[in-house]
TIVO-2410 file (N, C-alpha, C; in nm, 3 decimals):
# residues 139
REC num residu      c1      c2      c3 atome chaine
REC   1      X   0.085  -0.118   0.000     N      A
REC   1      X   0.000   0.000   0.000    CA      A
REC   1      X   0.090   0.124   0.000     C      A
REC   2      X   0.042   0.242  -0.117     N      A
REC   2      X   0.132   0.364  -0.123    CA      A
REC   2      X   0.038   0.421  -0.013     C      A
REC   3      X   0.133   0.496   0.107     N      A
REC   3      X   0.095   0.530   0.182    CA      A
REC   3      X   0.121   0.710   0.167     C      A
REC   4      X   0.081   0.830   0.176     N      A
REC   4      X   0.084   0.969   0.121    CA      A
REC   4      X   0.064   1.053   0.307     C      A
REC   5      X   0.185   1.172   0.325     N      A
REC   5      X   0.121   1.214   0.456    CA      A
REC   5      X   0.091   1.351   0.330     C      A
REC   6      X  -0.002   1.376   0.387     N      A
REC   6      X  -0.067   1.483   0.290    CA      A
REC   6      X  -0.150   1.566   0.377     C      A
REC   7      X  -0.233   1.702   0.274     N      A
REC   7      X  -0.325   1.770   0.345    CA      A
REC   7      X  -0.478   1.747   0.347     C      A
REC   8      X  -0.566   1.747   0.434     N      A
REC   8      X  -0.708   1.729   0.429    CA      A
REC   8      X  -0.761   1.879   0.516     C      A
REC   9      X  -0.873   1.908   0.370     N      A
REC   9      X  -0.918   2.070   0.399    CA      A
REC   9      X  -1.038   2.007   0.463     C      A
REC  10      X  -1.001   2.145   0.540     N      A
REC  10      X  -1.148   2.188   0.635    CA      A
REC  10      X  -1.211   2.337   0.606     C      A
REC  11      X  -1.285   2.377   0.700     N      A
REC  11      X  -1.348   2.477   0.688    CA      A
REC  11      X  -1.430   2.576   0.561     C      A
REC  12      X  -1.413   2.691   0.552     N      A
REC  12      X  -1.575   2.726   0.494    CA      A
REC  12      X  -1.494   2.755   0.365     C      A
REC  13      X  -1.529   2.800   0.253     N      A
REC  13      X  -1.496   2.872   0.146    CA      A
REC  13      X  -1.428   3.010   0.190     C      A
REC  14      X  -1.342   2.993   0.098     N      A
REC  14      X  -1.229   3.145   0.147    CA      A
REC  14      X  -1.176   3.133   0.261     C      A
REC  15      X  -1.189   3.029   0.371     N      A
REC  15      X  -1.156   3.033   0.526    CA      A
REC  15      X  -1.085   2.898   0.519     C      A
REC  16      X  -0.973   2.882   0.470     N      A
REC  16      X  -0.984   2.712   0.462    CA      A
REC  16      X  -0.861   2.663   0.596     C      A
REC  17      X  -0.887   2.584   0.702     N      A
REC  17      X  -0.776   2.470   0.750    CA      A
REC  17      X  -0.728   2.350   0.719     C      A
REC  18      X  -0.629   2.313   0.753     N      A
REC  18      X  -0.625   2.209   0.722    CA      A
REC  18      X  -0.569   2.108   0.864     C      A
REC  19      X  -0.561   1.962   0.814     N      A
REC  19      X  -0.525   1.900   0.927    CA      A
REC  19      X  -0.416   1.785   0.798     C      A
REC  20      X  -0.294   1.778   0.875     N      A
REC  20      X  -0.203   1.667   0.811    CA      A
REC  20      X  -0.221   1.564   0.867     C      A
REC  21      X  -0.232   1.460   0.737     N      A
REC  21      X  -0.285   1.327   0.808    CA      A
REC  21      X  -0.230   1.237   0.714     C      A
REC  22      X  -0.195   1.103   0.778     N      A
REC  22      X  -0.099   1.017   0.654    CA      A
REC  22      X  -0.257   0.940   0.623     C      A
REC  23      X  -0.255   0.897   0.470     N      A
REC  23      X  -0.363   0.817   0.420    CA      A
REC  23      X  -0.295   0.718   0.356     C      A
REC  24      X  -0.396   0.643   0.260     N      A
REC  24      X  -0.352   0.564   0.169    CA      A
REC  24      X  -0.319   0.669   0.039     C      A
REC  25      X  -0.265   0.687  -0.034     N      A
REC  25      X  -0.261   0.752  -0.142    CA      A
REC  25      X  -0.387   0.712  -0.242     C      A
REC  26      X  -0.449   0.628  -0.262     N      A
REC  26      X  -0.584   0.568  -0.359    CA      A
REC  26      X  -0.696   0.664  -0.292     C      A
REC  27      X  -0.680   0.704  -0.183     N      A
REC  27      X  -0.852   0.772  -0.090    CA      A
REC  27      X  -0.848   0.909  -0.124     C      A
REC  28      X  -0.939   0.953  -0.150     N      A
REC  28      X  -1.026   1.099  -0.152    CA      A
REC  28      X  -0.941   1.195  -0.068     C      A
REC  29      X  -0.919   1.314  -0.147     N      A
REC  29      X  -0.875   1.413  -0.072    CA      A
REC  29      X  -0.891   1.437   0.095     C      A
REC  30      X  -1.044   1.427   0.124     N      A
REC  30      X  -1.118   1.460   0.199    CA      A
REC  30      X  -1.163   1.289   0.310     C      A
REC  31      X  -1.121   1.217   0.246     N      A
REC  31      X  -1.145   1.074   0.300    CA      A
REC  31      X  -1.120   1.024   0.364     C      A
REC  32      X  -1.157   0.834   0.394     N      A
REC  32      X  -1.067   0.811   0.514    CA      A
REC  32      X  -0.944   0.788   0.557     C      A
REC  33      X  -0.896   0.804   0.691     N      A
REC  33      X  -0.708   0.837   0.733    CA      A
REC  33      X  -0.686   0.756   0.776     C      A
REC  34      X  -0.620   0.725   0.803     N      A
REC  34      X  -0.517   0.657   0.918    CA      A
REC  34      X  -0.466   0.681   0.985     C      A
REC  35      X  -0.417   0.822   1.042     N      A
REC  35      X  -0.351   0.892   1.156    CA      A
REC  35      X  -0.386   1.048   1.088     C      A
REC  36      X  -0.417   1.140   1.216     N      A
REC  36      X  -0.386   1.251   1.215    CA      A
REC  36      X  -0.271   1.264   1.276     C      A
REC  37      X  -0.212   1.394   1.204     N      A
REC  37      X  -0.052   1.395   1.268    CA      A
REC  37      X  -0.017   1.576   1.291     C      A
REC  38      X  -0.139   1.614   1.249     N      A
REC  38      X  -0.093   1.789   1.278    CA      A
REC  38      X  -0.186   1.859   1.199     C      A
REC  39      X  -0.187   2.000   1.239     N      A
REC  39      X  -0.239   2.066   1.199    CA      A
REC  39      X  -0.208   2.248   1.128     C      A
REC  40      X  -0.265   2.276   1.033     N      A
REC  40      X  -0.202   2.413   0.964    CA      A
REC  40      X  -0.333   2.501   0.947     C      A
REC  41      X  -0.332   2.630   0.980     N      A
REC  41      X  -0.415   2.691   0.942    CA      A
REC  41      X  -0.334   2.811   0.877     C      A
REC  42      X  -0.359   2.805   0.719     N      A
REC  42      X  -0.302   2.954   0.659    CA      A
REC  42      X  -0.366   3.072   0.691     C      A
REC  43      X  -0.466   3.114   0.710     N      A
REC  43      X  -0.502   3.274   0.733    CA      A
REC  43      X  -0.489   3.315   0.819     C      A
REC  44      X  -0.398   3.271   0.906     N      A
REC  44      X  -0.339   3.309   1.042    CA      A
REC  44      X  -0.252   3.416   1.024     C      A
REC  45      X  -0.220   3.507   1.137     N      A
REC  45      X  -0.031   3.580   1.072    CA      A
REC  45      X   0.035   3.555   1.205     C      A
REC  46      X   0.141   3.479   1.227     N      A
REC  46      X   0.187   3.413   1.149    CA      A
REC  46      X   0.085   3.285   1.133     C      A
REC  47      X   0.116   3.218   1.005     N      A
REC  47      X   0.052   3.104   0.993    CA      A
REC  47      X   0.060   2.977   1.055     C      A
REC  48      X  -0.065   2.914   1.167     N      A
REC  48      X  -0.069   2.798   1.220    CA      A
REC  48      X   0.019   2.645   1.217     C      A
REC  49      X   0.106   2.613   1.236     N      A
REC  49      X   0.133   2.487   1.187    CA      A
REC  49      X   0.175   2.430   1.313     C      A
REC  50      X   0.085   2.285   1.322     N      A
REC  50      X   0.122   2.174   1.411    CA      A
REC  50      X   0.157   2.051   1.421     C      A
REC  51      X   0.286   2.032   1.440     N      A
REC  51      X   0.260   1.858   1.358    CA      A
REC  51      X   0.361   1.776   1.477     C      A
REC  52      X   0.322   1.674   1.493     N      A
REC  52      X   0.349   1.607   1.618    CA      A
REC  52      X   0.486   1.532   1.539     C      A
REC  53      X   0.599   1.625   1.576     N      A
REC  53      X   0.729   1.571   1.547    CA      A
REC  53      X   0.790   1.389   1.541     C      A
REC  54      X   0.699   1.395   1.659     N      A
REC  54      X   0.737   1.185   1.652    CA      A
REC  54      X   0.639   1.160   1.550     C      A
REC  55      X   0.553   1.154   1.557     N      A
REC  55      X   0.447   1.092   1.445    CA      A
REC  55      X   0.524   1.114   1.316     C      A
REC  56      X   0.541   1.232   1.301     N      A
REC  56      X   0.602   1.271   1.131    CA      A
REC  56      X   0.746   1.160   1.106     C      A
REC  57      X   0.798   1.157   1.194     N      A
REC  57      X   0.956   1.106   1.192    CA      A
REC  57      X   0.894   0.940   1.190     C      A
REC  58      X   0.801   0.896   1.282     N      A
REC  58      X   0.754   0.739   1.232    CA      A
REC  58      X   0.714   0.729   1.073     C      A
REC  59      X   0.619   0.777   1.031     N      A
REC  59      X   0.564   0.732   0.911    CA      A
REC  59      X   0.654   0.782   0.807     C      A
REC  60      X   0.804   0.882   0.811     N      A
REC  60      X   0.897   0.924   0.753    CA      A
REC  60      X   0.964   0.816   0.727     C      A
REC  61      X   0.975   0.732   0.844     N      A
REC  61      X   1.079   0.632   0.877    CA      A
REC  61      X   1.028   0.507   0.787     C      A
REC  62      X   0.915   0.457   0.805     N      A
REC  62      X   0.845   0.359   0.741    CA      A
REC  62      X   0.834   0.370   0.599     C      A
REC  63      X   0.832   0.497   0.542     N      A
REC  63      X   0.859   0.523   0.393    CA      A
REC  63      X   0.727   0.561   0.315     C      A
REC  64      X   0.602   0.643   0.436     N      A
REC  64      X   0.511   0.739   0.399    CA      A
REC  64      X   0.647   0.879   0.318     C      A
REC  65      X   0.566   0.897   0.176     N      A
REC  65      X   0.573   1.020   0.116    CA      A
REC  65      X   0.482   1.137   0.138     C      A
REC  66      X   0.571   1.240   0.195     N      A
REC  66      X   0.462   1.364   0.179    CA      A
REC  66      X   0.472   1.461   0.038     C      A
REC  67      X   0.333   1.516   0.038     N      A
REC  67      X   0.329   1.566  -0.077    CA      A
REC  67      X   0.451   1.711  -0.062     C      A
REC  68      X   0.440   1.758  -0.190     N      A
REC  68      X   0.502   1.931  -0.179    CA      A
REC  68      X   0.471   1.988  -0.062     C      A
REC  69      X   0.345   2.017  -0.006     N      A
REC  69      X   0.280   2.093   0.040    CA      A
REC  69      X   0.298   2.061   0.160     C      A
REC  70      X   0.311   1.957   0.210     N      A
REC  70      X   0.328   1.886   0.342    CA      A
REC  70      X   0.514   1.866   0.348     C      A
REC  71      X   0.614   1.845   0.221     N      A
REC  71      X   0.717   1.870   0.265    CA      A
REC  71      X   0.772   2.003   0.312     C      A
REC  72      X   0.673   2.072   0.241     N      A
REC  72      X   0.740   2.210   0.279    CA      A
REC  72      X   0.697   2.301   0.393     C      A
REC  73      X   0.588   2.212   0.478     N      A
REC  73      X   0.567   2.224   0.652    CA      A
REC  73      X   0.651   2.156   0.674     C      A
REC  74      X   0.659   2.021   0.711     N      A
REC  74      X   0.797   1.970   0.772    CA      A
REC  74      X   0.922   2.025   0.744     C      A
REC  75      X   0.979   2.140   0.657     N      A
REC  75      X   1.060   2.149   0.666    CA      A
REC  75      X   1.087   2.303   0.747     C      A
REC  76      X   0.965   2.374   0.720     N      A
REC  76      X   0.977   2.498   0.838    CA      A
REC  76      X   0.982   2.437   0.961     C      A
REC  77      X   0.908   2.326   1.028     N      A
REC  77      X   0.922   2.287   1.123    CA      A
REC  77      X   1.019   2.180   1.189     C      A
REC  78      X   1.121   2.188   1.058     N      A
REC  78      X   1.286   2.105   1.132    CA      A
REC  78      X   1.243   1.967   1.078     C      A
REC  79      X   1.112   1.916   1.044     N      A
REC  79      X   1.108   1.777   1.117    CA      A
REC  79      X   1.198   1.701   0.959     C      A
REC  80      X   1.156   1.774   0.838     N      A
REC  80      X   1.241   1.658   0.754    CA      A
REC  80      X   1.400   1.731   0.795     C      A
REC  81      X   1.455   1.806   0.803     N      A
REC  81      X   1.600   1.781   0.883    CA      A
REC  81      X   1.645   1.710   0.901     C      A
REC  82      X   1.540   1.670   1.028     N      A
REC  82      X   1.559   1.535   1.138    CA      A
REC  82      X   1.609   1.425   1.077     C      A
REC  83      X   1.461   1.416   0.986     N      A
REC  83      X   1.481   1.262   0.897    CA      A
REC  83      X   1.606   1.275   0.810     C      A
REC  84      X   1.634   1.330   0.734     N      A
REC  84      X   1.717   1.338   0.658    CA      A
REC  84      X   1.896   1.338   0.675     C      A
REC  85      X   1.873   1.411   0.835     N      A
REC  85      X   2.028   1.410   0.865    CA      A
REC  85      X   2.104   1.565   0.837     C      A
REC  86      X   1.992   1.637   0.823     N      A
REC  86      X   2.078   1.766   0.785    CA      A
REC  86      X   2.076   1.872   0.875     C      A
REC  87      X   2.155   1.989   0.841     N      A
REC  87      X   2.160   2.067   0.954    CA      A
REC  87      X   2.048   2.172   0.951     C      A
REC  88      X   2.010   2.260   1.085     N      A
REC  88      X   1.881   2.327   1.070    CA      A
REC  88      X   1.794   2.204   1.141     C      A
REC  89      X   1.784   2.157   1.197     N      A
REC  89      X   1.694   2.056   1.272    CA      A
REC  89      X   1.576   2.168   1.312     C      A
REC  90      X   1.602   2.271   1.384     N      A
REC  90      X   1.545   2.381   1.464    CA      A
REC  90      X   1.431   2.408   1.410     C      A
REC  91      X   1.414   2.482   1.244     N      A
REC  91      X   1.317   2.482   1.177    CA      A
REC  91      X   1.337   2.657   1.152     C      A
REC  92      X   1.237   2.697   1.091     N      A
REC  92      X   1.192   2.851   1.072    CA      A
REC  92      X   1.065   2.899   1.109     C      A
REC  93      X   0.976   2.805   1.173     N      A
REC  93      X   0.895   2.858   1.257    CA      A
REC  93      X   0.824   2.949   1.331     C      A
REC  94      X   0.788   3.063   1.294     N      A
REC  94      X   0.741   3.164   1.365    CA      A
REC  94      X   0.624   3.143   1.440     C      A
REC  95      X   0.661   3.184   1.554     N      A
REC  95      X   0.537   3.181   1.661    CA      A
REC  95      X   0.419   3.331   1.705     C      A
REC  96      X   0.323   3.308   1.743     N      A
REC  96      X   0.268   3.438   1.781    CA      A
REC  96      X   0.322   3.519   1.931     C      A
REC  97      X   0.301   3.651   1.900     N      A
REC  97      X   0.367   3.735   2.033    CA      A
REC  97      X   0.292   3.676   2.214     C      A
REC  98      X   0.360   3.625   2.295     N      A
REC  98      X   0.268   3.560   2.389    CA      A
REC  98      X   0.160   3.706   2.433     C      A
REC  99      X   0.067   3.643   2.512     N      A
REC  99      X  -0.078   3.688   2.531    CA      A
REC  99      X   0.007   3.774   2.693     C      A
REC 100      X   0.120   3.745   2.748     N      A
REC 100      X   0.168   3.797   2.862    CA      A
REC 100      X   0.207   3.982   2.853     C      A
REC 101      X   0.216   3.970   2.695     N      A
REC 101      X   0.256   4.094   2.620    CA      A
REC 101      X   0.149   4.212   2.660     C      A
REC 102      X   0.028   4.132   2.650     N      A
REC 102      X  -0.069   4.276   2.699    CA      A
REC 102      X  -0.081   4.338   2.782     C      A
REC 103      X  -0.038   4.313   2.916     N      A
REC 103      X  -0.019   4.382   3.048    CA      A
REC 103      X   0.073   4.500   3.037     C      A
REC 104      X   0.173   4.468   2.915     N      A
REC 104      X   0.326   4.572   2.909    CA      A
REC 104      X   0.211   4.649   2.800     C      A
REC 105      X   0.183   4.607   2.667     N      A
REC 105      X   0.092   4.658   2.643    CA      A
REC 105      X  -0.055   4.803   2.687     C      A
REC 106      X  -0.096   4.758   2.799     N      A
REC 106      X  -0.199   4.850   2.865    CA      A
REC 106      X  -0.138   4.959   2.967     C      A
REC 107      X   0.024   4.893   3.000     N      A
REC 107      X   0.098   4.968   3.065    CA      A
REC 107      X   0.143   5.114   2.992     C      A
REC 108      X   0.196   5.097   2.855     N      A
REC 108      X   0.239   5.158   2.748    CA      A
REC 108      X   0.157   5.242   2.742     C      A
REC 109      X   0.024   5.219   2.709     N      A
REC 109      X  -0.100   5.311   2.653    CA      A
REC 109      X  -0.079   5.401   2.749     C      A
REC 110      X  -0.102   5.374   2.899     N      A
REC 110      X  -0.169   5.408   3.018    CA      A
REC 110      X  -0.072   5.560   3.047     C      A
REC 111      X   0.099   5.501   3.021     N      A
REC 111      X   0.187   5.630   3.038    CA      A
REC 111      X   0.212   5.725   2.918     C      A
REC 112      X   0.173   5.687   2.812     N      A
REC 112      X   0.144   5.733   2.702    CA      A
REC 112      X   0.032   5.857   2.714     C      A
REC 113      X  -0.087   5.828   2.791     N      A
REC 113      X  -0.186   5.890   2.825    CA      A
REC 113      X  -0.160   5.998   2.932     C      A
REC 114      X  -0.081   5.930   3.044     N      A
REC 114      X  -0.032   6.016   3.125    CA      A
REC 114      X   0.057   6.167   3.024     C      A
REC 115      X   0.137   6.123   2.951     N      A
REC 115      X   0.185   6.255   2.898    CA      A
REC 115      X   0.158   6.316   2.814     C      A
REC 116      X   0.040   6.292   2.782     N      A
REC 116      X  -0.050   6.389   2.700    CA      A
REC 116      X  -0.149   6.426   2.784     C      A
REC 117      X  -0.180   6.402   2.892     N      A
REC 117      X  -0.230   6.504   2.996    CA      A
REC 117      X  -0.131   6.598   3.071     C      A
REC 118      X  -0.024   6.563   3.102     N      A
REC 118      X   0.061   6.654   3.134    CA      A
REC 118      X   0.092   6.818   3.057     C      A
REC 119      X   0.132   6.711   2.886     N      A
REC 119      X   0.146   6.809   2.823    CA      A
REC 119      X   0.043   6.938   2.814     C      A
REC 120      X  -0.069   6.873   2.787     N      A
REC 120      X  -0.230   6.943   2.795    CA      A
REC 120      X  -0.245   7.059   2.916     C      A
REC 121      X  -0.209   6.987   3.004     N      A
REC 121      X  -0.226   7.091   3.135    CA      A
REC 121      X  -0.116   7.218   3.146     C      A
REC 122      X   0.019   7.179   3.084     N      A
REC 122      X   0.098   7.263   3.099    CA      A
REC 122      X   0.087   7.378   2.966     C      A
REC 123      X   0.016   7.346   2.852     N      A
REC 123      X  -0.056   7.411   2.774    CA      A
REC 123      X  -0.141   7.487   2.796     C      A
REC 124      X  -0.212   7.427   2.915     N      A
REC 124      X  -0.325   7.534   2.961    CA      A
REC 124      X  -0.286   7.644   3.044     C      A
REC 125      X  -0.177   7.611   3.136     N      A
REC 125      X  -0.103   7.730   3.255    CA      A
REC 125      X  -0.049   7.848   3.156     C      A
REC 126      X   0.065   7.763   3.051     N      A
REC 126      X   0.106   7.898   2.978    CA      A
REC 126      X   0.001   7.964   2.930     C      A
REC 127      X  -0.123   7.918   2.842     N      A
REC 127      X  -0.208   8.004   2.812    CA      A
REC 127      X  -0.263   8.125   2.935     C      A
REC 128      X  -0.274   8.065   3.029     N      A
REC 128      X  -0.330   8.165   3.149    CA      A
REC 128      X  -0.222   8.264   3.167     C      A
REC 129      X  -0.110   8.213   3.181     N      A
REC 129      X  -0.024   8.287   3.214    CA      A
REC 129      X  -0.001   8.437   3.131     C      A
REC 130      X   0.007   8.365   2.985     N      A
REC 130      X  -0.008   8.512   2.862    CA      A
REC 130      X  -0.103   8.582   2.917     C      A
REC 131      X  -0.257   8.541   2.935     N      A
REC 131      X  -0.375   8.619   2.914    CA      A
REC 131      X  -0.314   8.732   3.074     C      A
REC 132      X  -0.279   8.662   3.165     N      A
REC 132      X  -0.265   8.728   3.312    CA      A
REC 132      X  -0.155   8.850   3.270     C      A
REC 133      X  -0.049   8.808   3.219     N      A
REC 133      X   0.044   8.879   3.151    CA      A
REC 133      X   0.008   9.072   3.056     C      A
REC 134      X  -0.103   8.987   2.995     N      A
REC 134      X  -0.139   9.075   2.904    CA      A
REC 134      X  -0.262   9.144   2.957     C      A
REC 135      X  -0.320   9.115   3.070     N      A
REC 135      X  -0.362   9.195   3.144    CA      A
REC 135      X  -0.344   9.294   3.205     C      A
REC 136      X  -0.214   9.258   3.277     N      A
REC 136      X  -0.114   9.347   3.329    CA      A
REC 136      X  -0.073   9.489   3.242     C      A
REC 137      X   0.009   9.398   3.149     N      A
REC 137      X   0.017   9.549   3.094    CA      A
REC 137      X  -0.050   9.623   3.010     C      A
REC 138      X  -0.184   9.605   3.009     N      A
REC 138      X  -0.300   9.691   2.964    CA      A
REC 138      X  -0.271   9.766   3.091     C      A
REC 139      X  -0.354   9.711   3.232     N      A
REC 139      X  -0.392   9.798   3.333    CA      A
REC 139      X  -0.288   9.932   3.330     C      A
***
């Protein structure tokens, strides 16, 4: 049996995910699997990709072919490296900014805000100050 780790789409029109899954190569795009092994979602920024490094490296090992599309996730994600023996194991991988970021985030805004009230207020004194000024030397 030609065995294929390939992609199977999900989701709506224009919105598409996917999930990597090794099949038989004879079954339907969309058909039945034999292992899920990860997952990619492109309309992400950066774009989603998950793929369970041992799984990929078993059915690598056994002599499942992945398509283009699926070699060229495993290879942002190190895993054909691995198999292969080459250097770059690590991958190119980009991850999203952690969610811990927003606290420094709301902090930023918050003193940001602070000095544009400062500025504001000290805008308002000099103005008084002219008008008091120019009072003066009318009287």
């Amino acid at each position: 049996m030609a065995v294929k780790i390939r992609l199977k789409r999900l989701g709506k029109i224009r919105a598409p995910y996917y999930r990597v899954v090794v099949a038989d190569s004879r079954t339907k795009r969309d058909g039945r699997v034999i292992e899920e092994i990860g997952k990619y979602h492109p309309t992400e920024e950066p774009s989603l990709i998950e793929i369970s490094s041992e799984r990929a490296q078993y059915w690598l090992g056994v002599g499942a072919q992945p398509t283009e599309q699926v070699a060229a996730l495993l290879r942002v994600t190190g895993d054909w490296q691995k198999f292969k023996g080459l250097p770059g194991a690590e991958g190119t991988l980009r991850t999203k900014q952690a969610a811990g970021d927003s606290s420094a985030a709301i902090e930023a805004v918050h003193a940001e805000a602070e000095k544009a009230k400062a500025k504001a207020a000290e805008k308002k004194s000099a103005a008084k100050a002219e008008e008091s000024d120019e009072a003066e030397a009318e009287a």
